[in-house]
C-alpha positions as CSV (number, residue, x, y, z in Angstrom):
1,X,39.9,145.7,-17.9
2,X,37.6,146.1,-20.8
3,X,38.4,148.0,-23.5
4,X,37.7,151.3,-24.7
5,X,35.2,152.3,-27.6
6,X,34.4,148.8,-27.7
7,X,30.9,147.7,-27.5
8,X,29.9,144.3,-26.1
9,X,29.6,141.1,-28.7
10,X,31.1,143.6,-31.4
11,X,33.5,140.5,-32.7
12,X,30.8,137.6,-33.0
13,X,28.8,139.8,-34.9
14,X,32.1,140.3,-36.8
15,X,32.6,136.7,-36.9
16,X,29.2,135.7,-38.2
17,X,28.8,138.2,-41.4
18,X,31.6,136.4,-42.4
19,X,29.3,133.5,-42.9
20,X,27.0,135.2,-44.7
21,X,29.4,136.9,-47.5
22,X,29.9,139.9,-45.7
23,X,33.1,141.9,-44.9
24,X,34.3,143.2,-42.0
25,X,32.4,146.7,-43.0
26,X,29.3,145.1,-43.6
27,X,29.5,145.5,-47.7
28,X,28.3,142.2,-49.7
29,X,30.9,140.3,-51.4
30,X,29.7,139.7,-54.7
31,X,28.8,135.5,-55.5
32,X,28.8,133.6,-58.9
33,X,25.3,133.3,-58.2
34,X,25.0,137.0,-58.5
35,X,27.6,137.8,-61.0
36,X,26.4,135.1,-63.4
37,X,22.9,133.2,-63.1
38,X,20.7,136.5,-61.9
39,X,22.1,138.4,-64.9
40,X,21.1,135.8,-67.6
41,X,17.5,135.2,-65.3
42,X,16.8,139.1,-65.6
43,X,16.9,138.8,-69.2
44,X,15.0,135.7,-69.5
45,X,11.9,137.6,-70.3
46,X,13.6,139.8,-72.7
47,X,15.1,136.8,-74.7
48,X,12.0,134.7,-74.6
49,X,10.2,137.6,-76.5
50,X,12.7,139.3,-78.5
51,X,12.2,136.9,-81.4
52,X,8.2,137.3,-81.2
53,X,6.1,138.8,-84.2
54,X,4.9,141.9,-82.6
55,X,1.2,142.2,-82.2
56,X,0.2,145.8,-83.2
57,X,-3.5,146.6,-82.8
58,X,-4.6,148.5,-85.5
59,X,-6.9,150.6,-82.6
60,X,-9.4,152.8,-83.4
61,X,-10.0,151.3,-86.6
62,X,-10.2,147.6,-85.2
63,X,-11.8,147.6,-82.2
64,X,-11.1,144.3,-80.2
65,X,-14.5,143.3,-78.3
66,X,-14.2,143.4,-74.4
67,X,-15.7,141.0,-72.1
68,X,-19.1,140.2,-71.1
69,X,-18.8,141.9,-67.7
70,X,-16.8,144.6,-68.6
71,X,-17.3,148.0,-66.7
72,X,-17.4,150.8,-68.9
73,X,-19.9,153.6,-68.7
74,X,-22.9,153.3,-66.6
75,X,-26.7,153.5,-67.8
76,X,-29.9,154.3,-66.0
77,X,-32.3,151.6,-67.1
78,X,-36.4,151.7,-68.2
79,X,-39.3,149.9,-67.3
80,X,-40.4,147.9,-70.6
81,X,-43.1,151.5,-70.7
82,X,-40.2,153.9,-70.7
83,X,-40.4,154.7,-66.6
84,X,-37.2,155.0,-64.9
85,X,-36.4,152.5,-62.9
86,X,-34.1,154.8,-60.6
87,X,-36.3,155.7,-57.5
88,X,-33.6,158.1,-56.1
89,X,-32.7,156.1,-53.0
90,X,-29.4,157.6,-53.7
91,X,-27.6,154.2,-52.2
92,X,-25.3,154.0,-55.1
93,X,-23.7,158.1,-54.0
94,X,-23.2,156.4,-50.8
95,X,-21.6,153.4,-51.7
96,X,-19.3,155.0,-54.0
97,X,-15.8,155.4,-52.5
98,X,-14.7,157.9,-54.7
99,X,-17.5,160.1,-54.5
100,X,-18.8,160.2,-57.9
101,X,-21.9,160.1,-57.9
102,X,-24.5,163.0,-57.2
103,X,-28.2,162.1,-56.9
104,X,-31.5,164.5,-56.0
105,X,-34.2,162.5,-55.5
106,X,-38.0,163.6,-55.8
107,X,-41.4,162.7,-55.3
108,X,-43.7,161.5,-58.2
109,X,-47.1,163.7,-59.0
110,X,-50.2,161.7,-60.7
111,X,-51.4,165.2,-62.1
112,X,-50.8,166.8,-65.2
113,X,-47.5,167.6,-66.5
114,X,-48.1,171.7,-65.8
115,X,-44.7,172.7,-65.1
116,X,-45.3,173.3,-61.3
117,X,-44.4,170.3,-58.9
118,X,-42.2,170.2,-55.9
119,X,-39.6,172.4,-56.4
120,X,-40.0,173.4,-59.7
121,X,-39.9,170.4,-61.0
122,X,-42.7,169.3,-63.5
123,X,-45.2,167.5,-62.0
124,X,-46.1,163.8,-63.2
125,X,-44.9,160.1,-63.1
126,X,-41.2,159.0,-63.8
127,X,-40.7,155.9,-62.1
128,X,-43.3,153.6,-60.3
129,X,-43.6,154.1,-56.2
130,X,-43.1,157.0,-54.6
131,X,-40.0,158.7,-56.0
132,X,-37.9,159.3,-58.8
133,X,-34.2,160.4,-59.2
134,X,-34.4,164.4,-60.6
135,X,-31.0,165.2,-60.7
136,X,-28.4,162.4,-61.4
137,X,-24.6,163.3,-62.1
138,X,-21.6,161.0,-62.3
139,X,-18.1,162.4,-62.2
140,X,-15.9,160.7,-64.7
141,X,-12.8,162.5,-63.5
142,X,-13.3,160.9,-60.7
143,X,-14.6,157.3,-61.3
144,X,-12.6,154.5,-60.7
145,X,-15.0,151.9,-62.5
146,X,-15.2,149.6,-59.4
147,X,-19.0,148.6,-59.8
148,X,-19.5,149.0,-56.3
149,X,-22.6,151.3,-57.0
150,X,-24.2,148.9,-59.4
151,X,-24.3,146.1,-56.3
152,X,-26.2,148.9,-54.3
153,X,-29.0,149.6,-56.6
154,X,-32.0,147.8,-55.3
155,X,-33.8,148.2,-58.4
156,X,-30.9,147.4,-61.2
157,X,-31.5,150.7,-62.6
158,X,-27.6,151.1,-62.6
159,X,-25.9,148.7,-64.8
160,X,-22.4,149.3,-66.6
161,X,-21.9,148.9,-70.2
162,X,-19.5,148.0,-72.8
163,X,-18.7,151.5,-73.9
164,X,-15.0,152.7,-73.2
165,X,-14.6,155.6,-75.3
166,X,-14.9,158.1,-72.4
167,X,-12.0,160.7,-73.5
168,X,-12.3,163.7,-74.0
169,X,-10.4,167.3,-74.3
170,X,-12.7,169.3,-71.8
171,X,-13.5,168.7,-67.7
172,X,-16.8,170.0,-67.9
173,X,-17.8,166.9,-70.3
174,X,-17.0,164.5,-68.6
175,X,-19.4,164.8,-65.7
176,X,-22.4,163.4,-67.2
177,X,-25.8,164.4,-66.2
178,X,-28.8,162.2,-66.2
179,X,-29.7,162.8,-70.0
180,X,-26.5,161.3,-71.3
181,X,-26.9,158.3,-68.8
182,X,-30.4,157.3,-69.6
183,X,-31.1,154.0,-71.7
184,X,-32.5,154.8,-75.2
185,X,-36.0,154.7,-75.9
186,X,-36.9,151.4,-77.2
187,X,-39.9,150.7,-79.5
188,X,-43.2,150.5,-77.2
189,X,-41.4,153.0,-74.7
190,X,-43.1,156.3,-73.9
191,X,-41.3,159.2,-72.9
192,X,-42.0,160.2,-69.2
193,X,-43.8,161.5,-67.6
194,X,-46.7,159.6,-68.0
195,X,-49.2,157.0,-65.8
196,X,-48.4,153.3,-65.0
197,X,-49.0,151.9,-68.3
198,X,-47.8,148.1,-67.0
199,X,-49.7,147.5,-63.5
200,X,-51.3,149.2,-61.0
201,X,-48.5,149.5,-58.2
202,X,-44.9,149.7,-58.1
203,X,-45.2,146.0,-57.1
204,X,-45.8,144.9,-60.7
205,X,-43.1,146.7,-61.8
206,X,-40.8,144.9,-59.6
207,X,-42.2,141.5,-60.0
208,X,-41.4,142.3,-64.1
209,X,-44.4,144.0,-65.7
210,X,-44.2,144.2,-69.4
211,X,-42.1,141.5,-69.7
212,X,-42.5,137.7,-70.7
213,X,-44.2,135.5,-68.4
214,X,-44.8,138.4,-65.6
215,X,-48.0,138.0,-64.7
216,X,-47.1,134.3,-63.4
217,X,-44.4,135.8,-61.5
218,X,-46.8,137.9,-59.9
219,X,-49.6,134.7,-59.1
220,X,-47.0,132.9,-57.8
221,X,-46.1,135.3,-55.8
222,X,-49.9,136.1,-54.6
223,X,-50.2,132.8,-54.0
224,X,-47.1,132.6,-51.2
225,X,-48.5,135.3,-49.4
226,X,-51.4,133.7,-49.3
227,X,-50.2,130.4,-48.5
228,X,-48.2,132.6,-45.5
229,X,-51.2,134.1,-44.1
């Protein structure tokens, strides 16, 4: 007759936690291994370091350099004539998994700069091809630094730089329109918007207009579509 209040098996698995250091109540029974050796291994960092020189960097007045590839604060790049290279595909807003990034994109005018273009935007050239990036914002509040956008740009108008330095005491600031994000005018750069000074079509650009050695870049490449054809 089986007893009451007693479940099936109940005394092997009595039996066995026995094996394992384990009472009858299921509590651990404390080891030498446990009461001695993982103690004195907890502390082993702690003893390792305690007779160390601390290191104190003497931050912001010595600034340590970061690495080559470091992401810090993105920049819209120029063409070597001051065009943007940004033709507001927007793929980097899409690609950006915290939702960042806030682009407008719009179409470029060969007319006069006159103030009245497509949507009130002033009319003229900012970027070779077709379009140009009018409104660009990126959220810093919200920026995780992951790069992700920079591998979407199809034109490496995105890149990331060096610059850190991003705190500040005000929200507002820290989403940064497209002024604070452009590249600096370099010598030879003209301020848009203004004609292709470098090539006739956005082809050039893209091929490297304006810099060293383009124009072989662009034969060679005439020459495979020809050689195609």
């Amino acid at each position: 007759m089986a007893q009451s209040g007693a479940h099936p098996g109940s005394g092997s698995r009595a039996d066995s936690s026995d094996d394992f250091g384990t009472g009858a109540r299921g509590q651990t029974k404390p080891t030498l291994k446990s009461q001695l050796w993982d103690p004195i291994a907890g502390f082993g960092v702690t003893f390792r370091t305690m007779f160390r020189k601390p290191v104190t960097e003497q931050y912001p007045f010595e600034k340590r350099p970061t690495a080559p590839r470091y992401h810090g604060r993105h920049q819209l790049n120029r063409h070597p004539d001051g065009l943007e290279k940004c033709v507001g595909c927007e793929l980097c807003a899409w690609a950006c998994p915290a939702d960042a990034i806030y682009v407008e994109g719009a179409d470029n005018v060969d007319a006069p700069v006159d103030g009245t273009g497509e949507g009130g935007a002033p009319s003229g050239r900012y970027s070779p091809g077709e379009r140009y990036g009018r409104v660009y914002q990126i959220n810093y509040l919200r920026c995780i630094f992951c790069g992700l956008c920079i591998e979407a740009c199809p034109t490496r108008a995105l890149t990331m730089t060096n610059e850190y330095e991003l705190a500040d005491d005000n929200r507002t600031d820290l989403i940064y329109e497209k002024k604070d994000l452009l590249a600096p005018l370099l010598p030879g750069m003209e301020e848009p918007p203004h004609p292709m000074r470098l090539g006739d079509s956005e082809r050039d650009y893209y091929l490297g207009a304006g810099l060293p050695g383009w124009s072989d870049s662009a034969d060679t490449a005439d020459d495979a579509e020809a050689a195609a054809r």
